[in-house]
C-alpha positions as CSV (number, residue, x, y, z in Angstrom):
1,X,-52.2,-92.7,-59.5
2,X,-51.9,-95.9,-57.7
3,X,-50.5,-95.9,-54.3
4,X,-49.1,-99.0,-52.1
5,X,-47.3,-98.4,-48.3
6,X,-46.5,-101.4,-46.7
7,X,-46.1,-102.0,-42.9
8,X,-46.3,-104.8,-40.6
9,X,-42.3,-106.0,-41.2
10,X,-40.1,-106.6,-38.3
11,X,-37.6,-109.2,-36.2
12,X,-39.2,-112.7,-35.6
13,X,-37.4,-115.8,-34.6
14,X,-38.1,-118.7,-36.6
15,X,-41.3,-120.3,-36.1
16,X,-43.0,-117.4,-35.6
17,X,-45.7,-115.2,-37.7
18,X,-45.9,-112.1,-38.9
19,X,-48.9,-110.6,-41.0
20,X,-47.8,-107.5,-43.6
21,X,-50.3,-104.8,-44.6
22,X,-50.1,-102.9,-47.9
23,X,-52.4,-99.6,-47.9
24,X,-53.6,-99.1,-51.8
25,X,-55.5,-95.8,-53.1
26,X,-55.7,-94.9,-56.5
27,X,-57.7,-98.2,-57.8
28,X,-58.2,-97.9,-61.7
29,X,-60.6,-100.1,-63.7
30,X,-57.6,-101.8,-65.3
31,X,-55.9,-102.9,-62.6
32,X,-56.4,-107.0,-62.4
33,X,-54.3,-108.7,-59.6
34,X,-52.0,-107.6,-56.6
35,X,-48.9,-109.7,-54.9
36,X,-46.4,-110.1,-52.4
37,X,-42.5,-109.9,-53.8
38,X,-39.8,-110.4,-51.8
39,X,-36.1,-109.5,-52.7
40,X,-32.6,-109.5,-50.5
41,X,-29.6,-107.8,-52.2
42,X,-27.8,-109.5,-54.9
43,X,-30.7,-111.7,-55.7
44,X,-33.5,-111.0,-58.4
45,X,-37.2,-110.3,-57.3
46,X,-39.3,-113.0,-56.3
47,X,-43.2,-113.3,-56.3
48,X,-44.4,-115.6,-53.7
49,X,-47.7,-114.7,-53.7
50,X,-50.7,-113.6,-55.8
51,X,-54.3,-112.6,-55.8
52,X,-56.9,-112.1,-58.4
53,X,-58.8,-108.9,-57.6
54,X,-61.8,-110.0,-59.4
55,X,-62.2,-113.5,-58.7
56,X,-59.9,-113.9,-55.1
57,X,-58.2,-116.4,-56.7
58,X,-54.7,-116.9,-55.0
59,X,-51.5,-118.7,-56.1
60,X,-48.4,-118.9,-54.1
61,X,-44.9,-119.7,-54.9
62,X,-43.4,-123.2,-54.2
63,X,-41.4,-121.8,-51.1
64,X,-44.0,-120.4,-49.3
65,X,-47.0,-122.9,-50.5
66,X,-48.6,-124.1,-46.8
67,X,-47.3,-120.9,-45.0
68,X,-48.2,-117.7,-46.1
69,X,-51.6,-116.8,-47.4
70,X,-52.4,-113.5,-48.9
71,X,-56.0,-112.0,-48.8
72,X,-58.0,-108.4,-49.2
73,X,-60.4,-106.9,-47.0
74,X,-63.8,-107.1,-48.3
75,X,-63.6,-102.6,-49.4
76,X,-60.4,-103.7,-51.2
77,X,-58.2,-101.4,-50.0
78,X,-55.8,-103.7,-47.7
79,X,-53.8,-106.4,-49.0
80,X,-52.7,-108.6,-46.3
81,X,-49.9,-111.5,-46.1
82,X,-49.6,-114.2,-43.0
83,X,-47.1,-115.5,-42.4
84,X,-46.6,-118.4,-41.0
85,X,-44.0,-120.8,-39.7
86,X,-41.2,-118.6,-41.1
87,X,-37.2,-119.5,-41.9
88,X,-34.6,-117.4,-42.0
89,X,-34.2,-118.0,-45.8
90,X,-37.7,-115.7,-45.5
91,X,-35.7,-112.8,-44.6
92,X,-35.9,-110.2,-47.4
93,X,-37.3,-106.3,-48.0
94,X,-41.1,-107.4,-48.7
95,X,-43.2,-105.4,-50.8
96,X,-46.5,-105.4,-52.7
97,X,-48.1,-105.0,-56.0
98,X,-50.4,-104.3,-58.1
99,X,-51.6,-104.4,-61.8
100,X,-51.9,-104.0,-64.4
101,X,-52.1,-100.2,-65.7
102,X,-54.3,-98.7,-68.8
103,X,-50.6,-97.9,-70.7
104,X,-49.7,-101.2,-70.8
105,X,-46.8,-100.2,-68.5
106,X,-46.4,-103.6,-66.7
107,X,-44.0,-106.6,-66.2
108,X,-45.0,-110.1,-66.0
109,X,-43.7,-112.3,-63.0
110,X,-44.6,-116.0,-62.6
111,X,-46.1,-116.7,-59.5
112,X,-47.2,-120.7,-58.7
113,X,-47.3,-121.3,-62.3
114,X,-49.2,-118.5,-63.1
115,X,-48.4,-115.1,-65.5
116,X,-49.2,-111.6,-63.5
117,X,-49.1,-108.5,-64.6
118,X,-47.6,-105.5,-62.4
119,X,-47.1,-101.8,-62.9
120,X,-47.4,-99.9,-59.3
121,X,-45.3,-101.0,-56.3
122,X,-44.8,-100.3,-53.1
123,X,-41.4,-98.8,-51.0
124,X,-41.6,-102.5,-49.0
125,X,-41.1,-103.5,-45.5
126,X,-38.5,-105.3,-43.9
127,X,-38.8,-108.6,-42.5
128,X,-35.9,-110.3,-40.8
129,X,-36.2,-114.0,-39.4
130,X,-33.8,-115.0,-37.0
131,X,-32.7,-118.9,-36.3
């Protein structure tokens, strides 16, 4: 079974940086990409970032483009996100994903143009960005 724990969230004012972690265990052989969603209540989920595990290849949502950049340590097991230069519209509960799984058990999300695939997620961290 896949697992994902964030950490790294917190108060920053604007400007600043932050870098969130996710912890993943459980890899299987179907499993294809991770992310970085981001959601604050009332709103739907948003994907602002995405990584191919195979390849590296990264996309990033229009809002974040320049600013954040997500990356994996080279065993695989850490997904990072950086965080740069943030707003207080990038205040959310920020979690991470991965996907997809053998049962076919996934939702797509665009991220920068591009169709993912995610089935496991993580409880997310909060980051709050203060003007």
């Amino acid at each position: 079974q896949v697992q994902l724990v964030e950490s790294g969230g917190g108060s920053v004012q604007a400007g600043g940086s932050l870098r969130l972690s996710c912890q993943a265990s459980g890899y299987n052989r179907s499993m294809v990409c991770m992310g970085w969603f981001r959601q604050v209540p009332g709103k739907e989920r948003e994907g602002v970032a995405g990584i191919y595990i195979g390849s590296g290849q990264t996309t990033y949502s229009d809002s974040v483009n320049g600013r954040f950049t997500i990356s994996r340590d080279n065993a695989g097991n850490t997904l990072y996100l950086q965080m740069n230069n943030l707003r207080p519209e990038d205040t959310a509960m920020y979690s991470c994903a991965a996907g997809p799984s053998p049962t076919g058990t996934q939702q797509w999300y665009e991220i920068g143009g591009r169709q993912l695939a995610f089935a496991y997620w993580g409880q997310g961290t909060q980051v709050t960005v203060s003007s």
